[in-house]
ZADREN-751594 format. One record per atom (N, C-alpha, C): residue number from 1; residue in three letters; x, z, y. Coordinates in nm, 4 decimals. Layout:
# residues N
<rec seq="NUM" type="ALA" east="X" up="Z" north="Y"/>
...
# end
This chain:
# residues 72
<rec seq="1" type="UNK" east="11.0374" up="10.7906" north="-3.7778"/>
<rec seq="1" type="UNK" east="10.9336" up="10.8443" north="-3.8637"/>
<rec seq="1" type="UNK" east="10.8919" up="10.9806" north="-3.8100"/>
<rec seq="2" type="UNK" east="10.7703" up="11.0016" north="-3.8037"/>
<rec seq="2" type="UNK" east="10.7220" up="11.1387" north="-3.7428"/>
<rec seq="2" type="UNK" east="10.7749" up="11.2277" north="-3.8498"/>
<rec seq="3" type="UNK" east="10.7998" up="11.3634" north="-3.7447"/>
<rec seq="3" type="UNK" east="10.8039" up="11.4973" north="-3.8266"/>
<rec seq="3" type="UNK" east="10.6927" up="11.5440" north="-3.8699"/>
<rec seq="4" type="UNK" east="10.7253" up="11.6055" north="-3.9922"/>
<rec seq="4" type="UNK" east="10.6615" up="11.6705" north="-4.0918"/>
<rec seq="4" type="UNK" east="10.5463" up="11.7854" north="-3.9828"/>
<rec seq="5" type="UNK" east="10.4618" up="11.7706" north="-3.9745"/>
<rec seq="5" type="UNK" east="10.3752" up="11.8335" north="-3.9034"/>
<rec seq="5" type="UNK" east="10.3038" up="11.9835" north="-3.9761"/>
<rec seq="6" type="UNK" east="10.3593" up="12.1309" north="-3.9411"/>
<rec seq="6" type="UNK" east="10.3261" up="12.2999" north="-3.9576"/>
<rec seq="6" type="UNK" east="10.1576" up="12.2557" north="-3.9626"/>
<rec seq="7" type="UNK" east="10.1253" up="12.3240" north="-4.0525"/>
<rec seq="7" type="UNK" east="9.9708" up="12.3625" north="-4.0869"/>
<rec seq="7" type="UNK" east="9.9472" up="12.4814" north="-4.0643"/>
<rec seq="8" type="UNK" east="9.8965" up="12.5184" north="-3.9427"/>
<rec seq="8" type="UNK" east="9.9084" up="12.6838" north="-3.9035"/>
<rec seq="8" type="UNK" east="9.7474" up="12.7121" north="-3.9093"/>
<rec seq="9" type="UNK" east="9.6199" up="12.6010" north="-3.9484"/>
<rec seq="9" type="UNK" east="9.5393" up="12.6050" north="-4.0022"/>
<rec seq="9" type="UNK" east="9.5271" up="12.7238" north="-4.1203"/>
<rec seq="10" type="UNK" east="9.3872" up="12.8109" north="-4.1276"/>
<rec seq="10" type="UNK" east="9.3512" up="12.9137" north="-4.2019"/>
<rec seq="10" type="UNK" east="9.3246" up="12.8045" north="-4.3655"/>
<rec seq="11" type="UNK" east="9.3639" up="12.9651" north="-4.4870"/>
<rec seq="11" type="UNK" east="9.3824" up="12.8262" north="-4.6012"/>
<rec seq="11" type="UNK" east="9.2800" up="12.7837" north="-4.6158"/>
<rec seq="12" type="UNK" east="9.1599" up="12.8492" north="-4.5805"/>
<rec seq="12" type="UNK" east="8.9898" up="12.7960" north="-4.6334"/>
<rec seq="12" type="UNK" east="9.0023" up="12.6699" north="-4.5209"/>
<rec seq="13" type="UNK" east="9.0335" up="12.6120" north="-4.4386"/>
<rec seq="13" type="UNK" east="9.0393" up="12.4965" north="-4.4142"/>
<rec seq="13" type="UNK" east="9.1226" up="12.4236" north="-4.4282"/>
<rec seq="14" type="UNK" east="9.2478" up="12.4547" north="-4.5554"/>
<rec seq="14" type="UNK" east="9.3016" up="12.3192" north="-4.6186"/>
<rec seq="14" type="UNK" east="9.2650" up="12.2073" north="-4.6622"/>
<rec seq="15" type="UNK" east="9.3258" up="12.0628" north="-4.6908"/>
<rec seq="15" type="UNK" east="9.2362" up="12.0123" north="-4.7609"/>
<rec seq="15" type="UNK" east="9.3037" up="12.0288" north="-4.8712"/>
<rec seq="16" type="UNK" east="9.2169" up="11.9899" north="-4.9737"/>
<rec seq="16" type="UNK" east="9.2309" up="12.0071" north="-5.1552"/>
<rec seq="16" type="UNK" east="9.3232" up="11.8479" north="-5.1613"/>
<rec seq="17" type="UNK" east="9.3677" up="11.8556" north="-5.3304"/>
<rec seq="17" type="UNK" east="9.3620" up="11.7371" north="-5.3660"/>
<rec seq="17" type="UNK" east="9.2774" up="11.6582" north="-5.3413"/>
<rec seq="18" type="UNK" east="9.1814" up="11.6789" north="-5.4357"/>
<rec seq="18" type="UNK" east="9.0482" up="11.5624" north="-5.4214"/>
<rec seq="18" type="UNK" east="8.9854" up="11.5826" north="-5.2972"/>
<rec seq="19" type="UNK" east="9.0133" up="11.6162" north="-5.1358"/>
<rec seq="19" type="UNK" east="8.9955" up="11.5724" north="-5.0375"/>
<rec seq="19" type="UNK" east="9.0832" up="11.4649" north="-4.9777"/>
<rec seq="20" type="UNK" east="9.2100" up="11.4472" north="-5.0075"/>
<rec seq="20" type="UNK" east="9.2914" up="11.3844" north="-4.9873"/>
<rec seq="20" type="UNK" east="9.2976" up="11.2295" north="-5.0846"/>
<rec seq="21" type="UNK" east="9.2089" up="11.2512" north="-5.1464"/>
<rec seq="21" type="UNK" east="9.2141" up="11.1033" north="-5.1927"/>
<rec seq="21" type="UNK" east="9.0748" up="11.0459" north="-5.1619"/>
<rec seq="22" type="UNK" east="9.0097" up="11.0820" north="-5.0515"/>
<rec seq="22" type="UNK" east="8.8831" up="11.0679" north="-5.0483"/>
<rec seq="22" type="UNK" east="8.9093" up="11.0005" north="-4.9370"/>
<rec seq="23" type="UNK" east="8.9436" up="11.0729" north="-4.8337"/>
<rec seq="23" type="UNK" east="8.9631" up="11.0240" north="-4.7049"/>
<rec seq="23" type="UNK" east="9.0923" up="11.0515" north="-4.6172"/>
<rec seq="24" type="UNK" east="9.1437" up="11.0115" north="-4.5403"/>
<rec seq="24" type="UNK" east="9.2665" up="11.0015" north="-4.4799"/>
<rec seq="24" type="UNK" east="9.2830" up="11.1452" north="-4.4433"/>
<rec seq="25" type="UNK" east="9.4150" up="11.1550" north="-4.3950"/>
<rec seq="25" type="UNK" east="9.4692" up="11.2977" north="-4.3137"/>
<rec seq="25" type="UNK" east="9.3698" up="11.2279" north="-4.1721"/>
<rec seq="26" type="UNK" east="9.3236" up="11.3905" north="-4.1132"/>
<rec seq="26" type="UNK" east="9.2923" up="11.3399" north="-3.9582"/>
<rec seq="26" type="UNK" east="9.3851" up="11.4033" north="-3.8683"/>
<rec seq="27" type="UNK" east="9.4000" up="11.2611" north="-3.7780"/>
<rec seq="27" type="UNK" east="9.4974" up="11.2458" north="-3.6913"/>
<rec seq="27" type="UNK" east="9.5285" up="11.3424" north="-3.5771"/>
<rec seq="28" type="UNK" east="9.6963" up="11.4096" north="-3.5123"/>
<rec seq="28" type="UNK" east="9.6813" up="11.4909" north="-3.4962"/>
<rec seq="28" type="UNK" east="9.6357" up="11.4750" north="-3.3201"/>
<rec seq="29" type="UNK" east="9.5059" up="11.4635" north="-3.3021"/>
<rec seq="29" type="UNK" east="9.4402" up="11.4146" north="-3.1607"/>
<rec seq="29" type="UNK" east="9.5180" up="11.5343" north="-3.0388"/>
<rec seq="30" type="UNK" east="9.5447" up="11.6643" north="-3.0908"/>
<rec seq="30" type="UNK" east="9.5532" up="11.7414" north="-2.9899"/>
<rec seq="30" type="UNK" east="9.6646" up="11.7231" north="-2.9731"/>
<rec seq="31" type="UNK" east="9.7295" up="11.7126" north="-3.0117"/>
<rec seq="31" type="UNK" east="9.9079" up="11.6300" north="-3.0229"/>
<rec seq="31" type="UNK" east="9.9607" up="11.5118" north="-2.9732"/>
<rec seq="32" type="UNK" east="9.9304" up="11.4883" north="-2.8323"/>
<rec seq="32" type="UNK" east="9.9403" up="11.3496" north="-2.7851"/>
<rec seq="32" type="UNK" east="10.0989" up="11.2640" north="-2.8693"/>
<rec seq="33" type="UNK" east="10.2164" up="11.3491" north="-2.8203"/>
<rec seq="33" type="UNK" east="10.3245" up="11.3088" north="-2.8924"/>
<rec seq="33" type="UNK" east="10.3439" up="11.2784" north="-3.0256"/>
<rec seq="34" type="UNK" east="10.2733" up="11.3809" north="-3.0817"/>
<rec seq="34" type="UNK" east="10.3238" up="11.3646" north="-3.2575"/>
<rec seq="34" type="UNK" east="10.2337" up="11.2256" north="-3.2908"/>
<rec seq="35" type="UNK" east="10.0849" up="11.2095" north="-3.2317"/>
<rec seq="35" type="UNK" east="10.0173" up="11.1076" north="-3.2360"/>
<rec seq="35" type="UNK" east="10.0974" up="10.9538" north="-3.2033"/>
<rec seq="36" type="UNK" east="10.1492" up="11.0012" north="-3.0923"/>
<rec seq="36" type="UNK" east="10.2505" up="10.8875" north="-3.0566"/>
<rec seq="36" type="UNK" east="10.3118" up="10.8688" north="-3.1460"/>
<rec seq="37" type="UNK" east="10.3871" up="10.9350" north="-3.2369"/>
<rec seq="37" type="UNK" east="10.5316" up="10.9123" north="-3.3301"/>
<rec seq="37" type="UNK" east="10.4270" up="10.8420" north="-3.4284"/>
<rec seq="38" type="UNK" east="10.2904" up="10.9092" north="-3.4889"/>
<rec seq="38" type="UNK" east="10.2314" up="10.8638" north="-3.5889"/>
<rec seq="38" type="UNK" east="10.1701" up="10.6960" north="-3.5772"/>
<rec seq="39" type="UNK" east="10.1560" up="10.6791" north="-3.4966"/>
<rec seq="39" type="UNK" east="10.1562" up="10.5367" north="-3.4202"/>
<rec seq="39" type="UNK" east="10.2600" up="10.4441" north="-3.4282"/>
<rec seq="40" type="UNK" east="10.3271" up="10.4752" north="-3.3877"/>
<rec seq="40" type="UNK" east="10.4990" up="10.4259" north="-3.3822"/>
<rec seq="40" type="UNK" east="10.5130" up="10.3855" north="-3.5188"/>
<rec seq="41" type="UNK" east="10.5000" up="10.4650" north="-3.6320"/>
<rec seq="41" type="UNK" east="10.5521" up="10.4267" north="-3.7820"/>
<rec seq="41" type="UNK" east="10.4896" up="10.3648" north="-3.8340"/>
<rec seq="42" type="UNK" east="10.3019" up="10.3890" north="-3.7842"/>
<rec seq="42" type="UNK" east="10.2069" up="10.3148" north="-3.8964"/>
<rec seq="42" type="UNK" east="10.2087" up="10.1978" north="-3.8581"/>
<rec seq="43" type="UNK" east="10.2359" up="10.1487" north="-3.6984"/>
<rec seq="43" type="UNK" east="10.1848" up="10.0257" north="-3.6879"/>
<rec seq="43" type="UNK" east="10.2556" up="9.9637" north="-3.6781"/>
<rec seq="44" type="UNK" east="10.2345" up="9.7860" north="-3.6854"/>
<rec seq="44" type="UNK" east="10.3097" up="9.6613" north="-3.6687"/>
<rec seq="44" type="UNK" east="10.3961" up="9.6597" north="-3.5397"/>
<rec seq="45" type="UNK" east="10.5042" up="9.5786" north="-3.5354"/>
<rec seq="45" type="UNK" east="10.5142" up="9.5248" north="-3.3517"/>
<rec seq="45" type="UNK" east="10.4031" up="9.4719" north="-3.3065"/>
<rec seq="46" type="UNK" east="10.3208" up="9.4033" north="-3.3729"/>
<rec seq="46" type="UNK" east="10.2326" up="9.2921" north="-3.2878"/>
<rec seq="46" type="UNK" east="10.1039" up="9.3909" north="-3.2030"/>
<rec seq="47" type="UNK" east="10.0669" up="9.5136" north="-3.3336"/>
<rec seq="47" type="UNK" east="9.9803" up="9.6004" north="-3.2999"/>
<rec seq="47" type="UNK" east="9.9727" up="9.7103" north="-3.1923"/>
<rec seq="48" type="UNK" east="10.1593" up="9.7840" north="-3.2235"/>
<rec seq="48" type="UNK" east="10.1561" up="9.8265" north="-3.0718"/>
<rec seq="48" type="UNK" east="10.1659" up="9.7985" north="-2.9814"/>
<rec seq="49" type="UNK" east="10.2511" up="9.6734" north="-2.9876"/>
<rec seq="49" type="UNK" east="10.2482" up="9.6203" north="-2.8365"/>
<rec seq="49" type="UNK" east="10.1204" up="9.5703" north="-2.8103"/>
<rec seq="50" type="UNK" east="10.0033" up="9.5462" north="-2.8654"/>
<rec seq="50" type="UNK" east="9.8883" up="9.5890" north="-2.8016"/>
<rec seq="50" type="UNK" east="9.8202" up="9.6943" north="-2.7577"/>
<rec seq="51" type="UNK" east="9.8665" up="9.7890" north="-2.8062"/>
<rec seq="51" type="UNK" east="9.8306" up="9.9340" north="-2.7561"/>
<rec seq="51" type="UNK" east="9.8913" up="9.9939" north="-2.6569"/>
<rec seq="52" type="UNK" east="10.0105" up="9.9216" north="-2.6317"/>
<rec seq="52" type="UNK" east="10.0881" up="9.9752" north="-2.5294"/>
<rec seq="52" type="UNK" east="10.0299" up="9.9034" north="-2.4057"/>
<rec seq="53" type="UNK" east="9.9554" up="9.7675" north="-2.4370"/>
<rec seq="53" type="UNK" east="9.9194" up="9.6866" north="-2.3427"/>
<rec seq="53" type="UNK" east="9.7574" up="9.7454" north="-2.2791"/>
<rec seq="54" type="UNK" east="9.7317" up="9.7995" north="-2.3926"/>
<rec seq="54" type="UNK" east="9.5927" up="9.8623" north="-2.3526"/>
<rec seq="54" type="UNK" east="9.5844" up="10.0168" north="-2.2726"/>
<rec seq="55" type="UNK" east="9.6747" up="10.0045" north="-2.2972"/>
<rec seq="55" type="UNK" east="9.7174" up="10.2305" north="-2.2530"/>
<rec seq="55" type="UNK" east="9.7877" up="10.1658" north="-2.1027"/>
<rec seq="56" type="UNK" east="9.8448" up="10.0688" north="-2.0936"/>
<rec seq="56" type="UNK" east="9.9211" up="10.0399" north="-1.9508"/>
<rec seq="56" type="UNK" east="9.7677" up="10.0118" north="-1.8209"/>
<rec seq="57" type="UNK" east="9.7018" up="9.9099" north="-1.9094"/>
<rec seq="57" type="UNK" east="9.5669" up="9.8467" north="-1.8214"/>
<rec seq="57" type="UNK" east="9.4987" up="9.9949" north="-1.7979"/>
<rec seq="58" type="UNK" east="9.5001" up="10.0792" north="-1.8699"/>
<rec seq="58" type="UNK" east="9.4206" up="10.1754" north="-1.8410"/>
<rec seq="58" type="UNK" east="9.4850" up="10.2460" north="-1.6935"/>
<rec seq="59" type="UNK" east="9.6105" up="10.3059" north="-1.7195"/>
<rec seq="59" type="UNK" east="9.6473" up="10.3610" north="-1.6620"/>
<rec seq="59" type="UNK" east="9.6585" up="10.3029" north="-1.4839"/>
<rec seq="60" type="UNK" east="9.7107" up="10.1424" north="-1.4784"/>
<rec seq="60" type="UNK" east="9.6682" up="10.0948" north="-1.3803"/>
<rec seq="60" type="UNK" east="9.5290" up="10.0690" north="-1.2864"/>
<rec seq="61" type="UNK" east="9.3552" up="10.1111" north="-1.4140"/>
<rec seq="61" type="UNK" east="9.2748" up="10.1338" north="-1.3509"/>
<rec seq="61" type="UNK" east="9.2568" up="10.2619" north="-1.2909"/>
<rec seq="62" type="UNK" east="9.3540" up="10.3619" north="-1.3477"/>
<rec seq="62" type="UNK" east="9.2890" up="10.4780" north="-1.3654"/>
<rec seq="62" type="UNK" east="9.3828" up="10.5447" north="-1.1995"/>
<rec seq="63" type="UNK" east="9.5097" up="10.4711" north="-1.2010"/>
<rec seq="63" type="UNK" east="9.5377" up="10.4855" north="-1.0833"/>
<rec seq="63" type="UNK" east="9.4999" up="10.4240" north="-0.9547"/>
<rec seq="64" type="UNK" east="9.4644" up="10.3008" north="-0.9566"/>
<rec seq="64" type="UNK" east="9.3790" up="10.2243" north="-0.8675"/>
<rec seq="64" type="UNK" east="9.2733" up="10.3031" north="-0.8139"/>
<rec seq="65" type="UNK" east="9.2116" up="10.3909" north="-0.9200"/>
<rec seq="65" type="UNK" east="9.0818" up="10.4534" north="-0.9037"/>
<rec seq="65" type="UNK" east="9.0884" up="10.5838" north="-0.7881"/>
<rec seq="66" type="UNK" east="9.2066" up="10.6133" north="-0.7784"/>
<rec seq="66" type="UNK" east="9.2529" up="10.7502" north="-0.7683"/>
<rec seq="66" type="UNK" east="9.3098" up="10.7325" north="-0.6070"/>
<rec seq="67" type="UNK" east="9.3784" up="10.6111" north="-0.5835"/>
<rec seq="67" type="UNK" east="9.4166" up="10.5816" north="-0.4617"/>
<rec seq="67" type="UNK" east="9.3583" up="10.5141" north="-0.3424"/>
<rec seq="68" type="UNK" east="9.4248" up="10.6605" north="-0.2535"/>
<rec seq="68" type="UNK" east="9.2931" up="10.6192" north="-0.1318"/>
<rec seq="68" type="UNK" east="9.3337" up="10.4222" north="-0.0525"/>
<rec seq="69" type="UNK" east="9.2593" up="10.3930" north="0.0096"/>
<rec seq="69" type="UNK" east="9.2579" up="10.3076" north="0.0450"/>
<rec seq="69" type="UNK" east="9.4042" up="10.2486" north="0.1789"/>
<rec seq="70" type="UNK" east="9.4137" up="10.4213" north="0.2325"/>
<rec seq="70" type="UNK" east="9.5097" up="10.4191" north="0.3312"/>
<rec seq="70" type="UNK" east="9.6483" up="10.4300" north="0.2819"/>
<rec seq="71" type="UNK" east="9.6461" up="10.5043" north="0.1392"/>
<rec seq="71" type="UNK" east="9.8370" up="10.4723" north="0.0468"/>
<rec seq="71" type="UNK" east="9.8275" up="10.3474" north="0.0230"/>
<rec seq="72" type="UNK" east="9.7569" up="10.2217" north="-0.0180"/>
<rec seq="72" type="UNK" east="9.8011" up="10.1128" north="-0.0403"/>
<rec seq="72" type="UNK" east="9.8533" up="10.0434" north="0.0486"/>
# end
């Protein structure tokens, strides 16, 4: 389960109650890790292991992309 995530946010950009039942917490994007953990808890097996499958394909284009013709 992710850790409890510091709000070092100014208070005029807290959210209120009645922001919080309006619309979700937003996710912590700049936080690759904590994002990870928040991932990890919300989702199914079936779901991450699609995400893990989609973050892998990436990474194999993204290195393909990157390598010269003469390292392969």
């Amino acid at each position: 389960m992710p850790e409890p995530r510091s709000d070092n946010r100014p208070s005029t950009s807290r959210r209120t109650p009645a922001d919080m039942t309006n619309s979700p917490p937003p996710l912590p994007y700049s936080d690759p890790i904590l994002l990870a953990r928040h991932l990890i808890h919300m989702l199914g097996d079936t779901e991450l292991d699609e995400m893990l499958r989609v973050l892998r394909d990436h990474q194999r284009t993204r290195d393909a992309a990157v390598t010269s013709p003469v390292e392969r």
